[in-house]
MDTraj code that builds the backbone (N, CA, C; nanometers):
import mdtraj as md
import numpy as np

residues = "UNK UNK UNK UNK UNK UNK UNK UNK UNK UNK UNK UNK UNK UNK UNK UNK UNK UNK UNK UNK UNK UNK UNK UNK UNK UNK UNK UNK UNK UNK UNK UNK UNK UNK UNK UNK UNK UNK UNK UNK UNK UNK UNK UNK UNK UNK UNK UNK UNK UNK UNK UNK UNK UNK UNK UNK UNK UNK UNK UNK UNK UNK UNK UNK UNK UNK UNK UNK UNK UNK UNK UNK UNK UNK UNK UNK UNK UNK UNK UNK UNK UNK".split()
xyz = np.array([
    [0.0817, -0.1190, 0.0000],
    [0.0000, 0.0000, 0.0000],
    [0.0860, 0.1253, 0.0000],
    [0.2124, 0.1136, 0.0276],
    [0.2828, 0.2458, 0.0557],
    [0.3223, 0.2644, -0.0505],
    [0.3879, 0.1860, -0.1354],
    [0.4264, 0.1984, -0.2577],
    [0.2771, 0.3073, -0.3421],
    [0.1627, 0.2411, -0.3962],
    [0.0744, 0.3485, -0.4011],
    [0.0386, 0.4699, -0.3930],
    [0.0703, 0.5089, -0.2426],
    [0.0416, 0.6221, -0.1905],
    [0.2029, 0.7563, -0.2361],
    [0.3179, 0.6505, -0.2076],
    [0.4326, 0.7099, -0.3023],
    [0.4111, 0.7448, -0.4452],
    [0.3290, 0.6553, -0.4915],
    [0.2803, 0.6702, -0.7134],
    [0.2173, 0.8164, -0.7045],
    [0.1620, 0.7599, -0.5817],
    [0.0117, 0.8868, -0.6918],
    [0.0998, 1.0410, -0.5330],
    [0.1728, 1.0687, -0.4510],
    [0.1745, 1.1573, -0.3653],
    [0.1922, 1.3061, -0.4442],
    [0.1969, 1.3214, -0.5516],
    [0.2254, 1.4371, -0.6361],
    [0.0714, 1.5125, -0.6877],
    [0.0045, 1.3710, -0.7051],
    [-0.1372, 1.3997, -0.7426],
    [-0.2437, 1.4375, -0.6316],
    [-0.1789, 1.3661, -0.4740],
    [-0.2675, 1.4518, -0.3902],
    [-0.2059, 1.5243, -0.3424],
    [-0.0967, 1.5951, -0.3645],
    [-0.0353, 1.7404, -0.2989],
    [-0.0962, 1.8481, -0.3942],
    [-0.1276, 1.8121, -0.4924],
    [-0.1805, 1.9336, -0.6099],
    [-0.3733, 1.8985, -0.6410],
    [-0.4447, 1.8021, -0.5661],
    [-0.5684, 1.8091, -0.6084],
    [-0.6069, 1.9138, -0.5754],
    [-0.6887, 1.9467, -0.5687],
    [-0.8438, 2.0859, -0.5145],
    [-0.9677, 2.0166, -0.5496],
    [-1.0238, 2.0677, -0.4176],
    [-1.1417, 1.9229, -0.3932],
    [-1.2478, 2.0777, -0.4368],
    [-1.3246, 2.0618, -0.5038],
    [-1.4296, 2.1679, -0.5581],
    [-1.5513, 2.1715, -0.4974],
    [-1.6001, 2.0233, -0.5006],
    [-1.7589, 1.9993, -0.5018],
    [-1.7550, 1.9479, -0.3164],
    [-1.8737, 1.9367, -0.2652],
    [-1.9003, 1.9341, -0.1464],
    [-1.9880, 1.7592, -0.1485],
    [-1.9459, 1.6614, -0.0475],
    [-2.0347, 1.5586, -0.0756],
    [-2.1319, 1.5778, -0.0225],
    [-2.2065, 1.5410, -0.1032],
    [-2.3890, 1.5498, -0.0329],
    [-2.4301, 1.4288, 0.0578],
    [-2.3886, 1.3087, 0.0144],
    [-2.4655, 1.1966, 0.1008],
    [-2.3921, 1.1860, 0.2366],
    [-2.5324, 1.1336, 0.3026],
    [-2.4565, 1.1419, 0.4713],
    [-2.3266, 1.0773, 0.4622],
    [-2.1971, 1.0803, 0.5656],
    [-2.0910, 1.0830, 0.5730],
    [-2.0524, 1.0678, 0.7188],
    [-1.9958, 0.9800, 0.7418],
    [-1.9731, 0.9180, 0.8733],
    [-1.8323, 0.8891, 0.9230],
    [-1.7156, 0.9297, 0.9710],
    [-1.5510, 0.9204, 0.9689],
    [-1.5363, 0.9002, 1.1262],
    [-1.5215, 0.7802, 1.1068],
    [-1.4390, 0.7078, 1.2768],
    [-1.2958, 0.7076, 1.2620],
    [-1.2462, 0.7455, 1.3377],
    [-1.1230, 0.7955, 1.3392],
    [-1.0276, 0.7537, 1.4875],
    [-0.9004, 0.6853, 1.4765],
    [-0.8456, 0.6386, 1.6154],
    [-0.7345, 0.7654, 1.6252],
    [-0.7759, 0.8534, 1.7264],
    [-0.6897, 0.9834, 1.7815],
    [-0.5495, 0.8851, 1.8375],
    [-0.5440, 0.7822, 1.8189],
    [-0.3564, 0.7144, 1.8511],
    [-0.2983, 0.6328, 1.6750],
    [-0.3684, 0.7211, 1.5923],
    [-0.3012, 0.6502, 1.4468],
    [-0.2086, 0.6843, 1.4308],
    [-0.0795, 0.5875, 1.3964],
    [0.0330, 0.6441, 1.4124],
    [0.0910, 0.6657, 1.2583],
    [0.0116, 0.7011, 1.1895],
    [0.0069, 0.6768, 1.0422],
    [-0.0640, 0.7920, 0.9770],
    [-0.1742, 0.8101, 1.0028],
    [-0.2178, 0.9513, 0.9379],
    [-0.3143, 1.0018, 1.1548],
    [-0.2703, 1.1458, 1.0739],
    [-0.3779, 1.2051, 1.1667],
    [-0.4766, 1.2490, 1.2327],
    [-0.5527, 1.2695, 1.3145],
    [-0.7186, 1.2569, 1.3180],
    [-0.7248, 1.4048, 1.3033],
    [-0.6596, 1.5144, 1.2606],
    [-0.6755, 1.6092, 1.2018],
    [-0.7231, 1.5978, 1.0175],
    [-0.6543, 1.5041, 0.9885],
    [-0.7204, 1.4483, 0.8610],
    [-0.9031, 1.4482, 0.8303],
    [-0.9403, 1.3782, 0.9627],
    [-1.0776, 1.3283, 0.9398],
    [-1.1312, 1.4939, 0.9484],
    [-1.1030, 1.5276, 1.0690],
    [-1.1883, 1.7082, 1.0667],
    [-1.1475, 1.7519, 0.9612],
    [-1.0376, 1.7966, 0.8971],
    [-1.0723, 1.8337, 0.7694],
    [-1.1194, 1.7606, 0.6578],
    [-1.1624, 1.6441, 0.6748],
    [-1.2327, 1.5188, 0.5652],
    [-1.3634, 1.5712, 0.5580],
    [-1.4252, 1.6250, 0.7224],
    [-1.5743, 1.6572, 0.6999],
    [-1.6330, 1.7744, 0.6837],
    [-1.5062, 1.8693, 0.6231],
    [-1.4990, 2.0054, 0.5907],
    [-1.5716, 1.9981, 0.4611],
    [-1.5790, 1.8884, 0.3747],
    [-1.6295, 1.8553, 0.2530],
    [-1.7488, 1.7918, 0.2260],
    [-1.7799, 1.7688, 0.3640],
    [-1.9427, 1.6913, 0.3980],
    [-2.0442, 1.7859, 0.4002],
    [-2.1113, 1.7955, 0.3300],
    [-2.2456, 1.8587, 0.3953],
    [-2.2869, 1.7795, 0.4748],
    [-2.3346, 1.6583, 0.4987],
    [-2.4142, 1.5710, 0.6102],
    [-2.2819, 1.4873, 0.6617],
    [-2.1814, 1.5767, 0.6894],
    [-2.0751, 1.4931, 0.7653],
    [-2.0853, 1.4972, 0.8875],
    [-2.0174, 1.3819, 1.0101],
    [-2.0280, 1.3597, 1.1055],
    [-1.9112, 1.2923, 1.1268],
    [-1.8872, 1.3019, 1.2804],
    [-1.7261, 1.1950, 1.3388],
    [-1.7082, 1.1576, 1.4669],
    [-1.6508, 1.0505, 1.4486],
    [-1.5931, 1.0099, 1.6220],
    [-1.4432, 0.9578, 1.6339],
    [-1.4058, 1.0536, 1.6964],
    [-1.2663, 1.0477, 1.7389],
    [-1.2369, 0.8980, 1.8843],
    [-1.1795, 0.7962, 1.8078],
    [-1.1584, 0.7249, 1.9599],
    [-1.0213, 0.7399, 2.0118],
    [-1.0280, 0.7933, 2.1300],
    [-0.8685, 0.8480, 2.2172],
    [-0.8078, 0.7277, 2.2071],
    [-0.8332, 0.6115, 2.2542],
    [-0.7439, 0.4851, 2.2766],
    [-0.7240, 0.4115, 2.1503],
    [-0.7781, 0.4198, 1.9984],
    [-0.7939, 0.3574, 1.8962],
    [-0.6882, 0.3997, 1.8343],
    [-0.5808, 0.3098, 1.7167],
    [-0.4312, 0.3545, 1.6784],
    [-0.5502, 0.3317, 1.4995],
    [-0.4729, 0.2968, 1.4022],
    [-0.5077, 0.2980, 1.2761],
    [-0.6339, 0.2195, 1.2465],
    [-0.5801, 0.0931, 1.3309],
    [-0.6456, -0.0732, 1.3262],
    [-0.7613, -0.0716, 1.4333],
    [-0.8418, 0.0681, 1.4209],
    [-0.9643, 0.0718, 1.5585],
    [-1.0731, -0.0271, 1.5071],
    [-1.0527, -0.0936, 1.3602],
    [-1.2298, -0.1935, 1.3408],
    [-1.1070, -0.2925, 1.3932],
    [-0.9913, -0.3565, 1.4374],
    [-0.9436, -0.4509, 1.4631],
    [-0.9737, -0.4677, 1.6268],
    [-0.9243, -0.3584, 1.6943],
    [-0.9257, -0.3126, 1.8212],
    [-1.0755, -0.3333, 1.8926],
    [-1.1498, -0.2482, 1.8182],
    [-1.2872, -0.2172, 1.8850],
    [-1.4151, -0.2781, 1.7979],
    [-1.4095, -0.3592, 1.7893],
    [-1.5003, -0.4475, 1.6557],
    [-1.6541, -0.3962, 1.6978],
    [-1.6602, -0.4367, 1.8179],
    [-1.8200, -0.4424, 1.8455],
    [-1.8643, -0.2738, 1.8405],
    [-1.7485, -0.1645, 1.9336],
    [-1.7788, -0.0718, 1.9325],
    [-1.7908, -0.0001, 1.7436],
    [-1.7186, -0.0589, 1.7006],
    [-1.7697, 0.0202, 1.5472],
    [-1.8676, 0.0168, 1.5060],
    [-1.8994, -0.1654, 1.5076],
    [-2.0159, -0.1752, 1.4131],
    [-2.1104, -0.1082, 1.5107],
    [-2.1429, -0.0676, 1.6183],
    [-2.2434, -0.0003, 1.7227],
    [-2.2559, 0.1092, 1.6347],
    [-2.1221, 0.2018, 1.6340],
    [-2.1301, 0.3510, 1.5811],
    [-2.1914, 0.3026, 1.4225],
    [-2.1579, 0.2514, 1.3598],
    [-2.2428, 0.2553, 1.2043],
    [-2.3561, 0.2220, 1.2212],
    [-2.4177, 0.1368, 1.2770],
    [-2.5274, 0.0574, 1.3020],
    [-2.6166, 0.1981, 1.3739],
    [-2.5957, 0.2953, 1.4320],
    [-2.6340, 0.4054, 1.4485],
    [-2.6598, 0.4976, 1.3574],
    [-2.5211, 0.5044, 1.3138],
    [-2.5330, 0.6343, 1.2144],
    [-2.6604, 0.5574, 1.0565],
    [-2.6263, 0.4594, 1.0316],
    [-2.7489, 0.4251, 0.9632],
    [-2.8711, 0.4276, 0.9650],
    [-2.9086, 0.3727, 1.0987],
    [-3.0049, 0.3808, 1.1262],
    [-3.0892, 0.5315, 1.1536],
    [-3.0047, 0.6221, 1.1543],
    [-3.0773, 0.7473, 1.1572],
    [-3.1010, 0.8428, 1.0415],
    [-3.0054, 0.7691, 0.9469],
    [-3.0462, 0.8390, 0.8566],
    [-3.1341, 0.7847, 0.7104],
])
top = md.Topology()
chain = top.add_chain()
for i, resn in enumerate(residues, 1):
    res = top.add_residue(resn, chain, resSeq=i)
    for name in ("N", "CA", "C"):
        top.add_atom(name, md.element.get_by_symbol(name[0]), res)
traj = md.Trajectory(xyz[None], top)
């Protein structure tokens, strides 16, 4: 996967995101990723109109590995309400 993210890193240092997503939008996010940052996700839902998030303090990258039951809870929510 890193290799990838090395191919294309030129193409997301220069995108510009234009359009705003419309459909609801849901970003669980582990505040201990030691890999990308949960500053990422807040600005991920800068682009949401029906965006929403949950930051887990104790969760590292691998939080559906970590917290299985607690995820599917949070989706199983956020679906259901909308």
């Amino acid at each position: 996967m890193i290799n990838w993210y090395r191919a294309n890193l030129k193409f997301f240092a220069s995108a510009k995101v234009t359009d705003q997503i419309t459909v609801p939008t849901y970003v669980i996010w582990g505040m201990k990723d030691q890999f990308l940052s949960w500053k990422l996700a807040e600005k991920s839902l800068e682009f949401c109109d029906q965006g929403q998030g949950t930051l887990l303090g104790e969760s590292t990258h691998w939080l559906h590995h970590e917290k299985p039951e607690q995820i599917s809870h949070l989706i199983t929510n956020f679906i259901s309400a909308i």
